[in-house]
C-alpha positions as CSV (number, residue, x, y, z in Angstrom):
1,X,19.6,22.3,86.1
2,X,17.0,22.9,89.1
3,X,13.6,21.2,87.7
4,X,10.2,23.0,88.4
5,X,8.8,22.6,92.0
6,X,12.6,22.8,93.6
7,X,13.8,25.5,95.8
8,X,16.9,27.0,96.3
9,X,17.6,25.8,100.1
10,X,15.5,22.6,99.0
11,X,13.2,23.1,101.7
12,X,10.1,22.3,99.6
13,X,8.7,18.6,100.2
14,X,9.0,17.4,97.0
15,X,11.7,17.2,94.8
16,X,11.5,16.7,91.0
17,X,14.5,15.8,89.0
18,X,15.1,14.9,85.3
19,X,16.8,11.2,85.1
20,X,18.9,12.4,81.8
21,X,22.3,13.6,82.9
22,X,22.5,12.4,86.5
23,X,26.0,11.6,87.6
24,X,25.3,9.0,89.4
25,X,27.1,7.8,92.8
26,X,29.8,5.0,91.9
27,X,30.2,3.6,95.4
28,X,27.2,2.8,96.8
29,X,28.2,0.3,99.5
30,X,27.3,2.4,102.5
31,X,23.7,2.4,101.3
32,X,23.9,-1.2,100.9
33,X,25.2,-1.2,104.5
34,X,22.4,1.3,105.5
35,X,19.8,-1.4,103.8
36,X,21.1,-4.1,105.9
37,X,21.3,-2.4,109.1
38,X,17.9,-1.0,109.1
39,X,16.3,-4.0,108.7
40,X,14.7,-3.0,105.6
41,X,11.7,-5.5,104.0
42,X,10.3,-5.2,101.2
43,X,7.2,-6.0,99.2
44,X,5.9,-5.8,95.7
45,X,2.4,-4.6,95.4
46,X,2.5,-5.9,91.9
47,X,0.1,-4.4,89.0
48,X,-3.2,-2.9,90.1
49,X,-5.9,-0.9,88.8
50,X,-6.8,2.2,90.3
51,X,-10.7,2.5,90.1
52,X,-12.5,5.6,89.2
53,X,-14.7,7.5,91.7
54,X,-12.8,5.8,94.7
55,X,-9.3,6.1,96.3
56,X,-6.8,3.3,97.3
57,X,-5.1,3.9,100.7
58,X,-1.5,2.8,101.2
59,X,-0.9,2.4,105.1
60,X,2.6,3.1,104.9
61,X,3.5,4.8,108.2
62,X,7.1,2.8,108.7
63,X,7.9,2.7,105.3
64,X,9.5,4.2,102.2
65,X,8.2,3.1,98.8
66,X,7.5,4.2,95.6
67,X,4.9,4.3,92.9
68,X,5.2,4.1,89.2
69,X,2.3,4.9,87.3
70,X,1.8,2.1,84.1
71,X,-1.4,3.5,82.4
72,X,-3.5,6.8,83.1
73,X,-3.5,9.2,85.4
74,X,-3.2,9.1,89.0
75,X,-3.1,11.7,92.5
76,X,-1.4,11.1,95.7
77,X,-3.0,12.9,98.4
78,X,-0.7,13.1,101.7
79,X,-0.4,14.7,105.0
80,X,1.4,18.0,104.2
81,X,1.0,18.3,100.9
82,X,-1.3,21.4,100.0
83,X,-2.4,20.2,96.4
84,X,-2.7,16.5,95.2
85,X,0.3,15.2,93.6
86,X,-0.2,14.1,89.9
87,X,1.1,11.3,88.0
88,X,1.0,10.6,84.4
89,X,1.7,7.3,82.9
90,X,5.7,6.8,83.2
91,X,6.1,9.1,85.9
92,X,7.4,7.6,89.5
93,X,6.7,9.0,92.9
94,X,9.2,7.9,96.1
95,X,7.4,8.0,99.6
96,X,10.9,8.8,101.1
97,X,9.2,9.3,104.7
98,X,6.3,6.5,105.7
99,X,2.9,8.3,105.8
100,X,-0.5,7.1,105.1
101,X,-1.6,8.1,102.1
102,X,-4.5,7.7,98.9
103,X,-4.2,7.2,95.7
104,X,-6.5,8.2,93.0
105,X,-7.4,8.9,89.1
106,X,-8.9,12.4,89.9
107,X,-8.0,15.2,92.4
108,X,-10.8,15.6,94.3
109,X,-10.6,12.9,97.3
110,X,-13.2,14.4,99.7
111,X,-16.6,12.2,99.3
112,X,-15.2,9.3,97.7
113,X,-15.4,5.7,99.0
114,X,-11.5,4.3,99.8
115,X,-10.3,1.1,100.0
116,X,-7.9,-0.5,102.1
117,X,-4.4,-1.9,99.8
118,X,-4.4,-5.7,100.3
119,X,-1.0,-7.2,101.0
120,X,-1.6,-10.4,99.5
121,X,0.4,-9.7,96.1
122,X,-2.8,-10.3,94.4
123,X,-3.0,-8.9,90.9
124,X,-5.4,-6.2,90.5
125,X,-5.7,-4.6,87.2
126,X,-7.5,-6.1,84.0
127,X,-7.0,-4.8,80.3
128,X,-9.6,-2.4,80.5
129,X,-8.2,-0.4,83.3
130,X,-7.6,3.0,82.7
131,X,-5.5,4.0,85.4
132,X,-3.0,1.2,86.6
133,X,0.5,1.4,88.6
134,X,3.2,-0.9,89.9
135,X,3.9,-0.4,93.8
136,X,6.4,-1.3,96.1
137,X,6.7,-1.1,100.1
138,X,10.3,-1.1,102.0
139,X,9.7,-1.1,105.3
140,X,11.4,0.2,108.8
141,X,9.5,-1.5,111.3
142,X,11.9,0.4,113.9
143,X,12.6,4.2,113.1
144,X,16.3,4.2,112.3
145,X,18.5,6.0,113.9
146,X,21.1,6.9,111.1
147,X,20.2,9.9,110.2
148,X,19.8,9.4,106.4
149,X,16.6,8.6,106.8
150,X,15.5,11.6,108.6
151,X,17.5,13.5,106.0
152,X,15.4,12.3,103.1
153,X,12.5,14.2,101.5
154,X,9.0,13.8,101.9
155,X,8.6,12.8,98.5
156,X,10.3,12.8,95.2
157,X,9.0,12.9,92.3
158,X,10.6,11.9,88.9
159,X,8.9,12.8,85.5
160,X,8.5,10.4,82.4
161,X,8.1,13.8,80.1
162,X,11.6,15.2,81.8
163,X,14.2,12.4,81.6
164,X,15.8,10.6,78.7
165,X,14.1,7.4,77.1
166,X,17.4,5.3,77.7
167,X,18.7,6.6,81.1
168,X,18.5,3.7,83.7
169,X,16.0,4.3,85.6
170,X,13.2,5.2,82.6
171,X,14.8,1.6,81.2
172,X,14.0,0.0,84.3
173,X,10.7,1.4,84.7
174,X,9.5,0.1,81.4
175,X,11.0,-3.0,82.2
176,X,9.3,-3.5,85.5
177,X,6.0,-2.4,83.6
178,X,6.0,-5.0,81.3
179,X,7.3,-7.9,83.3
180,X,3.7,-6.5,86.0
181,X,1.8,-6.6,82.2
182,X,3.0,-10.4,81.8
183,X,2.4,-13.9,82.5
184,X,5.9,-15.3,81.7
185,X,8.2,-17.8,83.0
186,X,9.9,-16.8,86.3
187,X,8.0,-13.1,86.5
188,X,8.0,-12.6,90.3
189,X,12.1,-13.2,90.2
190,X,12.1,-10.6,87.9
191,X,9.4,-8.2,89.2
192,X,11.7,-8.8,92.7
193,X,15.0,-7.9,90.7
194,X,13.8,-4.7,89.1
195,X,12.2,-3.2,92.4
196,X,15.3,-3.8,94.3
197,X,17.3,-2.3,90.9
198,X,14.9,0.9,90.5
199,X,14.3,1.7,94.3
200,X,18.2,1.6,94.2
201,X,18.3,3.8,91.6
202,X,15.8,6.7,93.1
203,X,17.5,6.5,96.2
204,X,20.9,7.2,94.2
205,X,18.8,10.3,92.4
206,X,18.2,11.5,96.0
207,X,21.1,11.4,97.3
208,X,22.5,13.2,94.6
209,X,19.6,15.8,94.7
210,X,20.1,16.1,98.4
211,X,23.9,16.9,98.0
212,X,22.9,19.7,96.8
213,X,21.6,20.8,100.2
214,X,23.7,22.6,103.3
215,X,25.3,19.9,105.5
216,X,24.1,16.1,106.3
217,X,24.9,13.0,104.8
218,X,24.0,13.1,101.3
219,X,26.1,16.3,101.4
220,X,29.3,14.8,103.1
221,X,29.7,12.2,101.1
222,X,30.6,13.8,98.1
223,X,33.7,15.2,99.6
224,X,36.5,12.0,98.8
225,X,38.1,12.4,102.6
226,X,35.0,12.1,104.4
227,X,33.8,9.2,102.4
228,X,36.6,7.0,103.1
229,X,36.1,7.7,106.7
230,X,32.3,7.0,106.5
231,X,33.3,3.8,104.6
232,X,35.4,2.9,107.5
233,X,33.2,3.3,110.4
234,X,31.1,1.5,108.4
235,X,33.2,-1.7,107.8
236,X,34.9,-1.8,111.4
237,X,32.1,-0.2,113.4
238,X,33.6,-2.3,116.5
239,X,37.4,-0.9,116.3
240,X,38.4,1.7,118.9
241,X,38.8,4.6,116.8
242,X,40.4,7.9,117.5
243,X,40.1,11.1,115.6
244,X,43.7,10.3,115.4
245,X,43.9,7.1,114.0
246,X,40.9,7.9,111.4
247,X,42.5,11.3,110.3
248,X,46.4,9.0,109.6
249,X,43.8,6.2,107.5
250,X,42.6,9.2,105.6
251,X,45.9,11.5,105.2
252,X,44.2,14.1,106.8
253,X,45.8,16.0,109.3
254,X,43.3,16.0,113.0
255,X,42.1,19.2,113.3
256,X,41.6,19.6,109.2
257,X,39.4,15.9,109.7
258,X,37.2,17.2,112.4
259,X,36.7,20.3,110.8
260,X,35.5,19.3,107.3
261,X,33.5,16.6,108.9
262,X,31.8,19.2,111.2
263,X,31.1,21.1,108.0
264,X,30.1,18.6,105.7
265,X,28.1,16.0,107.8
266,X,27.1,19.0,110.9
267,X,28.4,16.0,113.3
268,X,31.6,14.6,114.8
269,X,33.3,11.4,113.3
270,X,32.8,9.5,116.8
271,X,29.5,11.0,117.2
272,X,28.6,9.4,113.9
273,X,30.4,6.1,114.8
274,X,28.0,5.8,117.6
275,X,25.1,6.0,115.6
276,X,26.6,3.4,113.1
277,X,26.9,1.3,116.3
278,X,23.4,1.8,117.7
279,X,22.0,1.4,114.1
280,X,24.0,-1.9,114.3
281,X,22.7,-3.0,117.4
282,X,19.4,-2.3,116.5
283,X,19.6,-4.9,113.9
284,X,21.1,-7.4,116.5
285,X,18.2,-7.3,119.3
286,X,16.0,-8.0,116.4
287,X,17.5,-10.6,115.1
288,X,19.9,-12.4,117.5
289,X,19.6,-14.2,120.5
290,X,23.1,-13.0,121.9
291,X,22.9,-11.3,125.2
292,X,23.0,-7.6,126.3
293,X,26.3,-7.9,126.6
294,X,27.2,-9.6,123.8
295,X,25.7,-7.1,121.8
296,X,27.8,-4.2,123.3
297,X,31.1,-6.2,122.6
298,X,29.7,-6.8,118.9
299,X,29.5,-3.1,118.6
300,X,32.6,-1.8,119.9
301,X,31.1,-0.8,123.8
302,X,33.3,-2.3,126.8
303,X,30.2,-3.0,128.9
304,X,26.8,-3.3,128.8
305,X,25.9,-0.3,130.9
306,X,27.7,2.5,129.0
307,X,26.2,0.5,125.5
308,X,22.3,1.0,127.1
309,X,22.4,4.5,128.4
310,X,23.8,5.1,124.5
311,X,21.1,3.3,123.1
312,X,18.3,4.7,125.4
313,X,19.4,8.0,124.4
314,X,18.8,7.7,120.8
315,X,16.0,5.0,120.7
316,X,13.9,6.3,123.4
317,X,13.9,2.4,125.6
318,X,16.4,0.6,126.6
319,X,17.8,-2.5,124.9
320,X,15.6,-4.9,127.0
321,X,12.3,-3.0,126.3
322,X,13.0,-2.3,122.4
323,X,13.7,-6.5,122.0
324,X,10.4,-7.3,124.3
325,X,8.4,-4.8,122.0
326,X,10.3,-5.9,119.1
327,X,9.4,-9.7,119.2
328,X,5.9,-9.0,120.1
329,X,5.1,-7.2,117.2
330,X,6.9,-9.5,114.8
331,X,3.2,-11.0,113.8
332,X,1.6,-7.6,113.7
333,X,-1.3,-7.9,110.1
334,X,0.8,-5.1,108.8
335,X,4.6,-5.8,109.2
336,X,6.0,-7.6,106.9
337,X,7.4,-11.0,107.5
338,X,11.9,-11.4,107.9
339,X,11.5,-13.9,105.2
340,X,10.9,-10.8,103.1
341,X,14.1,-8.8,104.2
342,X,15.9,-7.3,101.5
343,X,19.1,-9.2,100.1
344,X,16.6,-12.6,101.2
345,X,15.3,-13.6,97.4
């Protein structure tokens, strides 16, 4: 079933799916892999009220997130969307693409006062609020170069009034509503849990959605073959791989391997080991201390000149100027701290 607001090529921004019925993708490892590599922090926003006759603006430009909407009534206005997007209690919106954007309980933005989100975990909303809603930030400090990121939709929207009562992500939503609600023992473990477990679970519900789609990731995965060879360049990223070798560890013959790939992803397999690599990398400059060329051994490049003409070709700066500018933006107001990285507590 193709929900309201969807179109056929799935070129339309948002995408609005009905929770009941998904099939759901059993082995997500590569996303957890994807997570890791991107350097992916996260932040809960916690429970906050969403004032009348003013807007709240989320500066998310290098970050995907979501919204869920606790009580009342609430409208995302964002950069290339015609019409606000609206949001009744239950209902959760993914900002699968970073982009600055307002929130607010009416659809009219222009004339209003807008405040600036705090990131300071504070809780905002009392009793009396109308209009409340649980947020939560993931951010990519560095664009990523895997292209399932690129590949994702602006936003996606998932309805309360569309999807089952018990399917798991309505039963995590109400969950993570509640614990926001409560004072108990232990909450911010919890809160943490559940938005790591729901923005999981929405990025599972895109994928799917997105399989639906012409060639690309979320597409090629589905096909058994080519996800045992995604798998693989995933887990021994550094191994000097041959279409050969990967088509005999797939029991595929060569030319059948590089032609479904092709098909399926719209890449080579050792055009998307490189970007496995780089992505890797990526994470290493940030993080480590090794050396230039310790990084290119770690990632499967002989020396350290063929590893940073690849990685200036995809990043845009060369290894040395992406780990200057890096580090000096580590204490930036508005990038979240590594103590915050997800799989960290």
């Amino acid at each position: 079933m193709r929900p309201d607001g969807r179109t056929q090529n799935g070129e339309k921004s948002i995408k609005t799916v009905q929770a009941s019925g998904s099939q759901y993708l059993q082995d997500m490892d590569i996303l957890t892999d994807l997570f890791r590599e991107s350097g992916l922090r996260r932040r809960l926003l916690d429970l906050r009220e969403l004032p009348a006759q003013r807007g709240l603006r989320f500066p998310c430009e290098r970050s995907v997130g979501f919204h869920v909407v606790v009580s009342g009534t609430a409208y995302i206005h964002a950069p290339g969307e015609s019409t606000p997007i609206e949001l009744q209690a239950g209902d959760v919106a993914v900002m699968a693409r970073g982009c600055e954007h307002v929130l607010t309980t009416g659809p009219r933005l222009k004339g209003l006062p807008v405040d600036t989100i705090e990131l300071d975990g504070a809780r905002r909303a009392t009793q009396s609020a109308e209009t409340t809603l649980v947020s939560g930030a993931y951010q990519l400090w560095n664009t990523p170069v895997h292209p399932f990121f690129a590949q994702l939709p602006a936003w996606f929207v998932l309805r309360a009034a569309r999807s089952s009562t018990l399917s798991p992500v309505a039963l995590t939503v109400a969950m993570l509503a509640d614990e926001a609600r409560s004072d108990a023992l232990g909450r911010d473990t919890v809160l943490h849990g559940l938005l790591d477990v729901l923005f999981t679970q929405l990025l599972r519900l895109i994928v799917e959605e997105q399989g639906d789609t012409g060639a690309g990731f979320s597409h090629a995965i589905r096909d058994p073959h080519i996800r045992q060879v995604v798998t693989l360049l995933h887990r021994e990223y550094a191994r000097d791989w041959t279409l050969d070798a990967l088509a005999r560890a797939v029991g595929l013959s060569r030319s059948v391997l590089a032609e479904r790939f092709r098909v399926n992803m719209g890449d080579t397999p050792l055009a998307y080991l490189r970007t496995v690599r780089l992505q890797r990398a990526m994470r290493l400059l940030a993080e480590s201390a090794q050396t230039l060329e310790q990084v290119a051994v770690a990632v499967g490049y002989q020396d350290a000149f063929g590893f940073s003409k690849a990685f200036k070709k995809a990043v845009g700066e060369s290894p040395g100027e992406f780990r200057k500018r890096n580090a000096a933006e580590e204490g930036l107001p508005w990038r979240l701290p590594a103590s915050e990285a997800v799989g960290t507590g």
